[in-house]
mmCIF file of the C-alpha atoms, coordinates in Angstrom:
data_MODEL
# 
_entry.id   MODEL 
# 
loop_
_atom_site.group_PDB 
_atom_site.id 
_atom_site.type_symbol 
_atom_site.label_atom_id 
_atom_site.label_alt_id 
_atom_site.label_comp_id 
_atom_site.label_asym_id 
_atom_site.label_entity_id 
_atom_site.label_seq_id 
_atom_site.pdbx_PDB_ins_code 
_atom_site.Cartn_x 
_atom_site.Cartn_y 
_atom_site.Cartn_z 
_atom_site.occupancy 
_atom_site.B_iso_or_equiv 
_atom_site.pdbx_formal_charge 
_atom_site.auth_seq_id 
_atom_site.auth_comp_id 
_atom_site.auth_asym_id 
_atom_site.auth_atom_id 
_atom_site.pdbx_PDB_model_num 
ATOM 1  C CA . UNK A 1 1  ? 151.694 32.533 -177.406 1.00 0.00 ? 1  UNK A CA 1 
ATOM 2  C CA . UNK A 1 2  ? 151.094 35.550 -179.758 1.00 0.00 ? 2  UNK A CA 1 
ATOM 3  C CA . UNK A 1 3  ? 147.359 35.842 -180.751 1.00 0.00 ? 3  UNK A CA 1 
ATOM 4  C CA . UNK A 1 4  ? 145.754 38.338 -183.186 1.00 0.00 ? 4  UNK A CA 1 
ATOM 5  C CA . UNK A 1 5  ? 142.903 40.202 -181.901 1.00 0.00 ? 5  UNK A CA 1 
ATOM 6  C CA . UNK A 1 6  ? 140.707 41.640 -184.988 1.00 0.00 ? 6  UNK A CA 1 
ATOM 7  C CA . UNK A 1 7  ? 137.704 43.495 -183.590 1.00 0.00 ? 7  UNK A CA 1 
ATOM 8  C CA . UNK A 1 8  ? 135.096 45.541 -185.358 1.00 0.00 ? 8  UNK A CA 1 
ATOM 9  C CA . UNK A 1 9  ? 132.859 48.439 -184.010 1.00 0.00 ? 9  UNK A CA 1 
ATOM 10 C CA . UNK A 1 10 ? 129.427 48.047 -183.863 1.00 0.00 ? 10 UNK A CA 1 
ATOM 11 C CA . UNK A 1 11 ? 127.313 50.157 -186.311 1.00 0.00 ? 11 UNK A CA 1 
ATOM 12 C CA . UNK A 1 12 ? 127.276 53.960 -185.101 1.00 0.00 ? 12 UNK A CA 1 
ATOM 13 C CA . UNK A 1 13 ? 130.005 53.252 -182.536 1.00 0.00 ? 13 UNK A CA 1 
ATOM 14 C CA . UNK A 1 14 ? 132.332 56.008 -183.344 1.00 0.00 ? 14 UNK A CA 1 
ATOM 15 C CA . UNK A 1 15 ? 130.878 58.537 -180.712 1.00 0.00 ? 15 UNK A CA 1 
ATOM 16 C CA . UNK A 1 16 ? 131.338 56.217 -177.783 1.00 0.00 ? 16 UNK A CA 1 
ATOM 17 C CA . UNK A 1 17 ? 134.569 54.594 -179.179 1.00 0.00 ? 17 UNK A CA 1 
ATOM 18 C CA . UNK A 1 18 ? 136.027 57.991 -178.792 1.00 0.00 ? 18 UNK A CA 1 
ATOM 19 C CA . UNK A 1 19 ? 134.142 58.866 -175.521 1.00 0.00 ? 19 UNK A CA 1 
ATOM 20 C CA . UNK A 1 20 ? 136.008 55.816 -174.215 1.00 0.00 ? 20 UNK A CA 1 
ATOM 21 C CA . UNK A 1 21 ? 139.424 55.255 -175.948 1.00 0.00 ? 21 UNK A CA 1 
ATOM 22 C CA . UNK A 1 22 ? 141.607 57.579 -173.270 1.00 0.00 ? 22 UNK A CA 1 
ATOM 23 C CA . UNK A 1 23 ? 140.566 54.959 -170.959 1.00 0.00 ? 23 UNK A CA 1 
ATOM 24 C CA . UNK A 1 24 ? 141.306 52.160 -173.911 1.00 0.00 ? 24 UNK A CA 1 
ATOM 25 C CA . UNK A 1 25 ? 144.714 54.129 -173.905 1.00 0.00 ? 25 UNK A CA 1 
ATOM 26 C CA . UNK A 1 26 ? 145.164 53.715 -169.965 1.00 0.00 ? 26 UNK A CA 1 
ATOM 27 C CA . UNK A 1 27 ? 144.205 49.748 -170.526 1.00 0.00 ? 27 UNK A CA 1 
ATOM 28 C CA . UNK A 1 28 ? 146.772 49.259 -173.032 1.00 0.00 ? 28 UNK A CA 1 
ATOM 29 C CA . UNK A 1 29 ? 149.226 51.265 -171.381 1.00 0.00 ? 29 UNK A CA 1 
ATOM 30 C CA . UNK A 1 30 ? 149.200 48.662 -168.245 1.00 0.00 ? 30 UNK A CA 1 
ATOM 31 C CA . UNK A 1 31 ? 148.724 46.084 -170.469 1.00 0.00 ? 31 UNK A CA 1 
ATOM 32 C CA . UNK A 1 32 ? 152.343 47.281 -172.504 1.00 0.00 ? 32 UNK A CA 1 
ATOM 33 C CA . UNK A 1 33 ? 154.143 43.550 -171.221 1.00 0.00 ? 33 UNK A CA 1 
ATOM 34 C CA . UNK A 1 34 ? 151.711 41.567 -173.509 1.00 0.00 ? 34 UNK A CA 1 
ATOM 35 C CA . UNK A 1 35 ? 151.486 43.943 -176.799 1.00 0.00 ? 35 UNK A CA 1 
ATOM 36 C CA . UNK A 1 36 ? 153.750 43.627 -179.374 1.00 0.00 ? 36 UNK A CA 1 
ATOM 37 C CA . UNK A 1 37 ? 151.387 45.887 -181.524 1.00 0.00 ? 37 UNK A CA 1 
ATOM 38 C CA . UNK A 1 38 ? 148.238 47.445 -181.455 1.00 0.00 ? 38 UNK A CA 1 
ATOM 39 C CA . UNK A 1 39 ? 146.327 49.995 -183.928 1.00 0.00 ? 39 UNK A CA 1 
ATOM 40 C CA . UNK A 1 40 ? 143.216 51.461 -184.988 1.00 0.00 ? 40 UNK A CA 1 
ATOM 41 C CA . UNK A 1 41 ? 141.537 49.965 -188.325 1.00 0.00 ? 41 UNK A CA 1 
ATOM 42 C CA . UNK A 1 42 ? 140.306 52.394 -190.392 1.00 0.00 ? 42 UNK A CA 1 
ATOM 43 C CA . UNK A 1 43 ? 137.143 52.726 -193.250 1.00 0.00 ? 43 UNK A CA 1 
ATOM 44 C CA . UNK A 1 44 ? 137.807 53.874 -196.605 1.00 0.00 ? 44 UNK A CA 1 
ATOM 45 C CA . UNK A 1 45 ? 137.123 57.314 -195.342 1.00 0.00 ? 45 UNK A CA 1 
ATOM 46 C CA . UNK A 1 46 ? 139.793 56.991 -192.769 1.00 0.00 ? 46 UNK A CA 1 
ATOM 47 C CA . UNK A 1 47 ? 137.036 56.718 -189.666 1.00 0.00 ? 47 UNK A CA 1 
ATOM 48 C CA . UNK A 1 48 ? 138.162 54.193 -187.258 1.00 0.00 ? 48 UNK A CA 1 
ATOM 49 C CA . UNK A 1 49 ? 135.896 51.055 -187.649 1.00 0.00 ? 49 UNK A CA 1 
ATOM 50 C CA . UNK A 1 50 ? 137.758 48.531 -185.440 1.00 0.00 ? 50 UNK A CA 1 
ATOM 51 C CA . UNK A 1 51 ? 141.086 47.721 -183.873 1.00 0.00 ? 51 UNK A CA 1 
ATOM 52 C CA . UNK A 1 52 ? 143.929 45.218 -185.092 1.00 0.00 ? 52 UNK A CA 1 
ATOM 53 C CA . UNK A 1 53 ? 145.892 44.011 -181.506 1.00 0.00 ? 53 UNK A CA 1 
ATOM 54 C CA . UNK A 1 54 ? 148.827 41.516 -181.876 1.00 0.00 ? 54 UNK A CA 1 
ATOM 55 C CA . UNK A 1 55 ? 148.956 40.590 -178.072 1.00 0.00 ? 55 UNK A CA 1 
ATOM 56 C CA . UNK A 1 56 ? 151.997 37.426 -176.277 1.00 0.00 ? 56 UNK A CA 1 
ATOM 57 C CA . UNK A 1 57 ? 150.291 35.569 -173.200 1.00 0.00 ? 57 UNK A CA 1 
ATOM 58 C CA . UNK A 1 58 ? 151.085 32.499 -171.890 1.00 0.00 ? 58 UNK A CA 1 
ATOM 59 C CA . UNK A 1 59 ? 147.422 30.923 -172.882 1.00 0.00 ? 59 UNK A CA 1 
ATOM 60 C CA . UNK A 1 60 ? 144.176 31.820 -174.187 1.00 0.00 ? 60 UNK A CA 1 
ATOM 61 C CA . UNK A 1 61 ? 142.514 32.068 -170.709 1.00 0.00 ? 61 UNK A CA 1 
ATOM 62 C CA . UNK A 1 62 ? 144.841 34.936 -169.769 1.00 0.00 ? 62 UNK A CA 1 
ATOM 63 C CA . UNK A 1 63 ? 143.861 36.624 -173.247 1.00 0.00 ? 63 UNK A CA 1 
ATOM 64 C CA . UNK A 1 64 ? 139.778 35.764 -172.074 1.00 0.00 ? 64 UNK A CA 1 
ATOM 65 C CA . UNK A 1 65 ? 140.454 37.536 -168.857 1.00 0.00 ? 65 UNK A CA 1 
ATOM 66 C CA . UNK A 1 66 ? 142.143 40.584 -170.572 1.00 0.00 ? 66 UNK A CA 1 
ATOM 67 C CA . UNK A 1 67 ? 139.011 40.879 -173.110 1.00 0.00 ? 67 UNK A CA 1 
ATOM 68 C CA . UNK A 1 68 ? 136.672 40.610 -170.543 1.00 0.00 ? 68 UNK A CA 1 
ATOM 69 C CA . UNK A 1 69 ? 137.976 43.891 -168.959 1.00 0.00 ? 69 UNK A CA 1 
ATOM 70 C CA . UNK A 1 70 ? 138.995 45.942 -171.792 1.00 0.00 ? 70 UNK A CA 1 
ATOM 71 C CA . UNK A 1 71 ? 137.079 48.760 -172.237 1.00 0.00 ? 71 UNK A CA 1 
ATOM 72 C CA . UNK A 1 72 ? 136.013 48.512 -176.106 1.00 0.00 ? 72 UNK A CA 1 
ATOM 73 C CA . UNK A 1 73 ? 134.238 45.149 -174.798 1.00 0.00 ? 73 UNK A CA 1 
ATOM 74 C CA . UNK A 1 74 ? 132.430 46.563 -171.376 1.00 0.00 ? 74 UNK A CA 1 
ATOM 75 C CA . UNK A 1 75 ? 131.302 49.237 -173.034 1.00 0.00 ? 75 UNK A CA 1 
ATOM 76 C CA . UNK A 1 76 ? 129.893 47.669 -176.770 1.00 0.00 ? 76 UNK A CA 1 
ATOM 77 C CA . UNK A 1 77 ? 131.839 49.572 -178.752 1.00 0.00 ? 77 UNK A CA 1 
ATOM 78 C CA . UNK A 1 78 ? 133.760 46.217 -180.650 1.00 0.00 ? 78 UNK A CA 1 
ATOM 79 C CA . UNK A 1 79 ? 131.171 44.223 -182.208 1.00 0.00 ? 79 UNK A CA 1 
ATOM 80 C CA . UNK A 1 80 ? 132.985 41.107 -183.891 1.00 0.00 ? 80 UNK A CA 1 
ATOM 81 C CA . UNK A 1 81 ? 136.027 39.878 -182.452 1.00 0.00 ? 81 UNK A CA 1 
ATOM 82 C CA . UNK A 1 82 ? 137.842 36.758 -184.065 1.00 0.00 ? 82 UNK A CA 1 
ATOM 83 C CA . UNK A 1 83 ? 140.839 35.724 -182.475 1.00 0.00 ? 83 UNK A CA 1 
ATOM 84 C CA . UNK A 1 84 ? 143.911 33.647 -184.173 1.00 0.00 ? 84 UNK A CA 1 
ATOM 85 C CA . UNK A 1 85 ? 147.124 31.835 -182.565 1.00 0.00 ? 85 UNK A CA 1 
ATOM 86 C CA . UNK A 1 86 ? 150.149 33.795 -184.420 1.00 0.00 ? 86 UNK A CA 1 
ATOM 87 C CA . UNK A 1 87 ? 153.436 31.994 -185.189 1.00 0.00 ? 87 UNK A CA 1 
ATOM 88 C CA . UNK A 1 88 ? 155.944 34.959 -184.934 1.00 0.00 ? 88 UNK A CA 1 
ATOM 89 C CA . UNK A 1 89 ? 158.503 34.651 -188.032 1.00 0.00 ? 89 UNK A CA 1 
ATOM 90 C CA . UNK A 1 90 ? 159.527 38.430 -188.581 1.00 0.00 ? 90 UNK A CA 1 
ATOM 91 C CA . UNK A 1 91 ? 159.374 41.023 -185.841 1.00 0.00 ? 91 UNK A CA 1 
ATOM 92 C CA . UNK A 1 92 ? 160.982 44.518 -186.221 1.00 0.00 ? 92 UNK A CA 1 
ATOM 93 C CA . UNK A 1 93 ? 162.293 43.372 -190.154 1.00 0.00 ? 93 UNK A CA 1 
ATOM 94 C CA . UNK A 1 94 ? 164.033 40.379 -187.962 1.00 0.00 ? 94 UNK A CA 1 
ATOM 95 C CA . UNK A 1 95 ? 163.916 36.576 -188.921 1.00 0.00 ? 95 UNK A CA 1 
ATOM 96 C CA . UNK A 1 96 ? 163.002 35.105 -185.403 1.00 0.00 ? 96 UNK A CA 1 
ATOM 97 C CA . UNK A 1 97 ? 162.038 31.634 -186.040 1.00 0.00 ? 97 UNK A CA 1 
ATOM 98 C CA . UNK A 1 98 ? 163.402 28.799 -187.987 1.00 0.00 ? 98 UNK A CA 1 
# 
């Protein structure tokens, strides 16, 4: 199951999203089986202001348990987080599904 993880930093979060993203880095690094994408979201300024994660697991609970360790989340820095179920058509300019 693909699911889209849109998360936005709190207000005056930059300082401590920074402080903390080489250990976001580390996170994502041993998490590199279930990402099939991952970036920063940026403000019209070009500040980071959230994250954008496209992320395969076999259910929701496994993406639960993944959220409730990653870094961003223990430490406040992401805010709002809505999460969607993705169906997959295109990946790498590739039909994939039907």
């Amino acid at each position: 199951m693909k699911f889209v993880i849109r998360a936005i930093d709190g207000e005056g979060k930059l300082e401590k999203r920074m402080e903390v993203r080489p250990f976001h880095f580390e996170g994502m690094d041993r998490m590199k089986e279930h990402l099939v994408c991952a970036g920063g979201l940026l403000d019209d300024a070009g500040n980071l202001k959230g994250s954008l994660l496209v992320m395969d697991f076999q259910n929701r609970q496994e993406l639960d348990e993944y959220l409730a360790h990653e870094i961003y989340v223990v430490e406040h820095v992401w805010e709002q987080i809505s999460i969607d179920q993705m169906n997959v058509a295109y990946l790498d300019g590739k039909k994939v599904t039907q």
